[in-house]
C-alpha positions in Angstrom: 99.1 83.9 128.0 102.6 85.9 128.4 104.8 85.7 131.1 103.7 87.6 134.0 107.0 87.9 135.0 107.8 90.2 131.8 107.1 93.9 132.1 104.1 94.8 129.4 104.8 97.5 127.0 102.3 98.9 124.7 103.6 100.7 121.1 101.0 103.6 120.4 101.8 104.2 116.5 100.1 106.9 114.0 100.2 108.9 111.6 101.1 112.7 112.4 98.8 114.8 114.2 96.5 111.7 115.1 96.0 111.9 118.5 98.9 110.5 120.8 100.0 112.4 122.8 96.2 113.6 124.0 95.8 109.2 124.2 98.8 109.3 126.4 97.8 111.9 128.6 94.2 110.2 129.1 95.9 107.1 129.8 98.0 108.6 132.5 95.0 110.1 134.0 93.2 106.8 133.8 95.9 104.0 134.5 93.5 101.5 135.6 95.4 100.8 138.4 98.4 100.6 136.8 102.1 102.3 137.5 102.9 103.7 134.1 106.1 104.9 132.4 106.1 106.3 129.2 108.9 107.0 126.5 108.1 109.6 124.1 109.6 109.7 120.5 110.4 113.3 119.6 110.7 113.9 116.3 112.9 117.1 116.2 114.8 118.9 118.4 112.4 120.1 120.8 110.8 117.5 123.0 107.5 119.3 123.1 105.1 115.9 123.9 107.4 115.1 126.8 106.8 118.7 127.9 102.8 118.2 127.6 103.0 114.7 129.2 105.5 116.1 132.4 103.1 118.7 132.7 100.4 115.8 133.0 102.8 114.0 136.1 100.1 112.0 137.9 101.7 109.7 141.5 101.1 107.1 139.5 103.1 108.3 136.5 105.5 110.7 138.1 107.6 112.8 136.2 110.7 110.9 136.6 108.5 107.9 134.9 108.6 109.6 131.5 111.4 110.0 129.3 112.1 111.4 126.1 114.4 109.8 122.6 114.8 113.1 120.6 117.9 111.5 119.3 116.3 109.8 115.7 113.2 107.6 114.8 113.4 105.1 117.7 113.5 102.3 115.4 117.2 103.4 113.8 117.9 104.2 117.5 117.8 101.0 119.4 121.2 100.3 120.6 122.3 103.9 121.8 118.5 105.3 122.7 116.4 102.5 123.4 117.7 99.8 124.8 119.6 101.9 127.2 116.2 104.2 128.3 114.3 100.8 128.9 116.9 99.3 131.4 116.6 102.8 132.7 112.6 102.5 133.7 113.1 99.0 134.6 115.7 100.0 137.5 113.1 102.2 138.9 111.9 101.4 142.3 109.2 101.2 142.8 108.9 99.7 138.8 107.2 99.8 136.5 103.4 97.9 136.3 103.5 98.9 132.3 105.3 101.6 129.8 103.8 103.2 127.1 106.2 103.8 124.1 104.2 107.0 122.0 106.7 106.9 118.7 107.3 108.9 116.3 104.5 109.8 113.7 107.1 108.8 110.9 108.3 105.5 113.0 107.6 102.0 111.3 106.6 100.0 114.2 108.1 96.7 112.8 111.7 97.5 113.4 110.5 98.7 116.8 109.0 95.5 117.6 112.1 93.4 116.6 114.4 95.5 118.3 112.2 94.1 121.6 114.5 90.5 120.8 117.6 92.2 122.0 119.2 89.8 124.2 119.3 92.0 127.2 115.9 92.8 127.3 113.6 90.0 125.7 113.5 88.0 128.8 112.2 90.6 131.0 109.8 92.6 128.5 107.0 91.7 126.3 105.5 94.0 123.7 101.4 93.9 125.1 100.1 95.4 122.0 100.3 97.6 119.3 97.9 100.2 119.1 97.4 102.8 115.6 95.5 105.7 115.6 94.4 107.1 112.5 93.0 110.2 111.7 89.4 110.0 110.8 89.2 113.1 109.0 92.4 112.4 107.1 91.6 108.9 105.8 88.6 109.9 104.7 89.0 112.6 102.7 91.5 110.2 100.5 94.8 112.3 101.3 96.8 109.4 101.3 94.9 107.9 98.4 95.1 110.7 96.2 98.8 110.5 96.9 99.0 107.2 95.9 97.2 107.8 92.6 99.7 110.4 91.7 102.7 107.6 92.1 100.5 105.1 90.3 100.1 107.9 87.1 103.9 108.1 87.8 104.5 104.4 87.2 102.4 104.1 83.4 104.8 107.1 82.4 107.9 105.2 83.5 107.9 101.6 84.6 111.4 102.1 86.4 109.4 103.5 89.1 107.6 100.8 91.2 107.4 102.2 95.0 104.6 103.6 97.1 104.8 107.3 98.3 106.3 107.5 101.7 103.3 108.5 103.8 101.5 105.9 102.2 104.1 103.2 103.2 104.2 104.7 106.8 100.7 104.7 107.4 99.9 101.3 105.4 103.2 99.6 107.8 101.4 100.8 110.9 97.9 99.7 110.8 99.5 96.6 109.4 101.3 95.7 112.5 98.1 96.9 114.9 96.5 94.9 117.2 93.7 97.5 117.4 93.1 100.8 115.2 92.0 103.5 116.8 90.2 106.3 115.0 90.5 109.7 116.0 88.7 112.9 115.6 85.3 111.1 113.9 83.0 114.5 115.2 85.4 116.3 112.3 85.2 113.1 109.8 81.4 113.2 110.3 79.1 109.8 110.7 79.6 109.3 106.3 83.7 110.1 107.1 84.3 107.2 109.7 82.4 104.8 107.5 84.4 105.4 104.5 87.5 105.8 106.9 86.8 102.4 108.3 86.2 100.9 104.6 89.9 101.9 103.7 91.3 100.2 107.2 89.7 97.3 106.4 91.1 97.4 102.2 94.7 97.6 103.5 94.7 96.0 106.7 96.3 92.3 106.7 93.5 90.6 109.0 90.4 91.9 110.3 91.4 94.4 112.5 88.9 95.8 115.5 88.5 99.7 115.0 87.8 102.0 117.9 86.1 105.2 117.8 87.9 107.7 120.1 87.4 111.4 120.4 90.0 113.4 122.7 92.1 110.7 123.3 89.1 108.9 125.7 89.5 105.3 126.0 88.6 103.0 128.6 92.2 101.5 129.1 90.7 98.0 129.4 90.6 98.0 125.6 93.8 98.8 125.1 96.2 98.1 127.8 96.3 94.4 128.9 96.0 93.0 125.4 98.8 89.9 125.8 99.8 89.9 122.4 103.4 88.6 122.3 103.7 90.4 119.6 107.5 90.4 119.5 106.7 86.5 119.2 104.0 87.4 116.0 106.2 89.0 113.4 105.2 87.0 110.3 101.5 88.0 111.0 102.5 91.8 110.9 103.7 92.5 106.8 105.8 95.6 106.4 106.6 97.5 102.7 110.7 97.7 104.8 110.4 93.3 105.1 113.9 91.9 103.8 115.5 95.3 104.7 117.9 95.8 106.7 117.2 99.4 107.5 114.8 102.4 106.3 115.6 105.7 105.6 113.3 108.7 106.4 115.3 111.2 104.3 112.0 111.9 102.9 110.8 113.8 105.7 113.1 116.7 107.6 111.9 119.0 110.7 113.7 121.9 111.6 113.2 123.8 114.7 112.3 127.9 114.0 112.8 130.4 117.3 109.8 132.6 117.0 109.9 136.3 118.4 107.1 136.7 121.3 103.3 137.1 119.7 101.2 140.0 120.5 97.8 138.3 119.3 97.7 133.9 118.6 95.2 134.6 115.8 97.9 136.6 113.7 100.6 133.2 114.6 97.6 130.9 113.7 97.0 132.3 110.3 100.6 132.7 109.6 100.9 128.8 110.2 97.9 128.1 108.1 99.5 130.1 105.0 102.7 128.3 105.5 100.8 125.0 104.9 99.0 125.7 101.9 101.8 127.7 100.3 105.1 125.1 101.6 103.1 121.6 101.9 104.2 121.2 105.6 102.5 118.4 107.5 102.9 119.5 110.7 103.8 122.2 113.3 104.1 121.9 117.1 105.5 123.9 119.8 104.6 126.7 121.8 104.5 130.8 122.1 104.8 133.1 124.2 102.0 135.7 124.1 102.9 139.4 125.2 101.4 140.3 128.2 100.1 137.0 129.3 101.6 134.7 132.2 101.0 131.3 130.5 102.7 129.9 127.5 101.2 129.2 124.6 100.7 125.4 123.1 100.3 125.1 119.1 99.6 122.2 117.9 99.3 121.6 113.5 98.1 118.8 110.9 98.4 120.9 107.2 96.3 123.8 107.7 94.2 123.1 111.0 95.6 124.7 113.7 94.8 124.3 117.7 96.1 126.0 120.1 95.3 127.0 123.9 97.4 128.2 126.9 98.5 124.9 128.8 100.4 126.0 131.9 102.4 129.0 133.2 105.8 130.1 132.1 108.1 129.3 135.3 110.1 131.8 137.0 113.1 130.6 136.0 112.6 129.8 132.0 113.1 131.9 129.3 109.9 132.7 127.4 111.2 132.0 124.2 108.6 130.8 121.6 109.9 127.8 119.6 108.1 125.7 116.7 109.2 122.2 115.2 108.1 122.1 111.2 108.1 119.0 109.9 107.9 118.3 106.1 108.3 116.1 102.8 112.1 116.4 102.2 111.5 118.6 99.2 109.2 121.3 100.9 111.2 122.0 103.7 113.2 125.5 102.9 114.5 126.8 106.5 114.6 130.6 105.0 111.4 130.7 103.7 109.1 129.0 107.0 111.7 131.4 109.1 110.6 134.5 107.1 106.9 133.4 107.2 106.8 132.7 111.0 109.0 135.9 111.8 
């Protein structure tokens, strides 16, 4: 059992596009009691989950309660980001019952979890649980496979090269440090889908891991929140690819942030997004639009070439309806001229 004097805070980890934000906006609907805060991870310039999340402001997880680190990957953040934003919720009165941290889709949990040994804050936090969602859809159909197989016909030509592909590493460091794997979107994966998805899990996970179905982000947060891992005091039981470094780099990846003019129809911004995935590679696109003619803005939301998007709240009087998109990429895809042509 952990201190019950130590605050509880729960890593949610994932890939990109898995689900959560829509887990953290469930959870703050459903606290099970508890006062929540959340810190949100941006990745990018525009701190569009903290936007959907303040937008979801509940008494027991009021606005104040969440708080954005658009700075960096949270993990190459601690000292001037995260340290200072958990002292932050802890000084809030009333405090705190439990904080969420939703990282980055490209953070390696790992690093997180040891910066929660800082001397200032280990004796009044303890990390509850690490929770990874993975994309049903996505592990099944092999995309991070097939991108390892590439890399592995890389290595017979040249045996310099002896390193996994960087989504690869991401998402094998993250269900590697879990406590419990969530798997998102199985209605899209199908009933065949989950089964292989869970197969894979279980291949690359360290330990038998227990894997949750979830669909929109629904949990009862009894299964996830109150877990009592220590797992700050668990490290050697959570292997990392980045284990005997000092640091990571994520030059692999870059996000820019595109101003888009306003749209006069979603479906012709929708396709427009799809092309750019197919023809530039891009992971992911997230942001919002503003449609002519109507009073609410418009919330886009991207993994590759799948596309969602719905109107999630008014523009307010006094903001600007300016549309803007963060595009997030393998280092090498990301051209700013080209995506700001496309989207234009």
């Amino acid at each position: 059992m952990t201190d019950l004097a130590k605050l509880p805070v729960t890593v949610i980890t994932g890939f990109l596009g898995s689900g959560k934000t829509t887990l953290v906006s469930h959870l703050m609907q459903n606290p099970g009691g508890k006062r929540l805060a959340i810190v949100v991870n941006e990745f990018g310039d525009v701190g569009v989950d903290g936007d959907i999340l303040k937008s979801c402001a509940i008494p027991d997880c009021p606005a104040e309660n969440i708080m954005e680190l658009a700075n960096g990957c949270i993990c190459c953040t601690v000292a001037d980001d995260f340290i200072p934003t958990i002292e932050a919720l802890m000084a809030l009165d009333p405090r705190p019952e439990h904080i969420l941290i939703e990282t980055s889709g490209l953070a390696l949990p790992k690093p997180l979890l040891k910066a929660f040994d800082w001397p200032d804050i280990r004796s009044k936090i303890t990390v509850d649980g690490v929770i990874a969602l993975a994309d049903a859809e996505a592990v099944a159909d092999g995309r991070f496979a097939s991108s390892v197989e590439a890399v592995d016909a890389q290595r017979l030509a040249d045996d310099s090269i002896d390193h996994e592909t960087p989504l690869h590493e991401v998402f094998e460091d993250q269900i590697s440090c879990a406590d419990i794997i969530l798997l998102t979107k199985p209605d899209l994966a199908g009933a065949d889908g989950v089964e292989k998805a869970k197969a894979y899990i279980a291949k690359h996970a360290p330990r038998p891991l227990p894997v949750v179905e979830v669909a929109e982000g629904v949990v009862d947060p009894r299964v996830i929140l109150g877990l009592e891992a220590a797992a700050e005091d668990d490290m050697d039981a959570r292997p990392s690819h980045h284990d005997g470094h000092h640091d990571h780099e994520h030059d692999d990846f870059d996000s820019i942030v595109v101003d888009i003019p306003e749209q006069a129809d979603p479906a012709a911004l929708v396709a427009k997004i799809e092309a750019l995935a197919n023809d530039q590679n891009i992971l992911r696109v997230k942001g919002y639009a503003s449609v002519t003619g109507k009073p609410m803005r418009l919330l886009v939301q991207a993994v590759g070439a799948r596309v969602r998007h719905q109107f999630d709240r008014p523009w307010a009087p006094d903001e600007t309806r300016q549309g803007r998109l963060v595009v997030i990429a393998e280092h090498d895809d990301i051209d700013r001229s080209i995506i700001e042509k496309a989207l234009a």
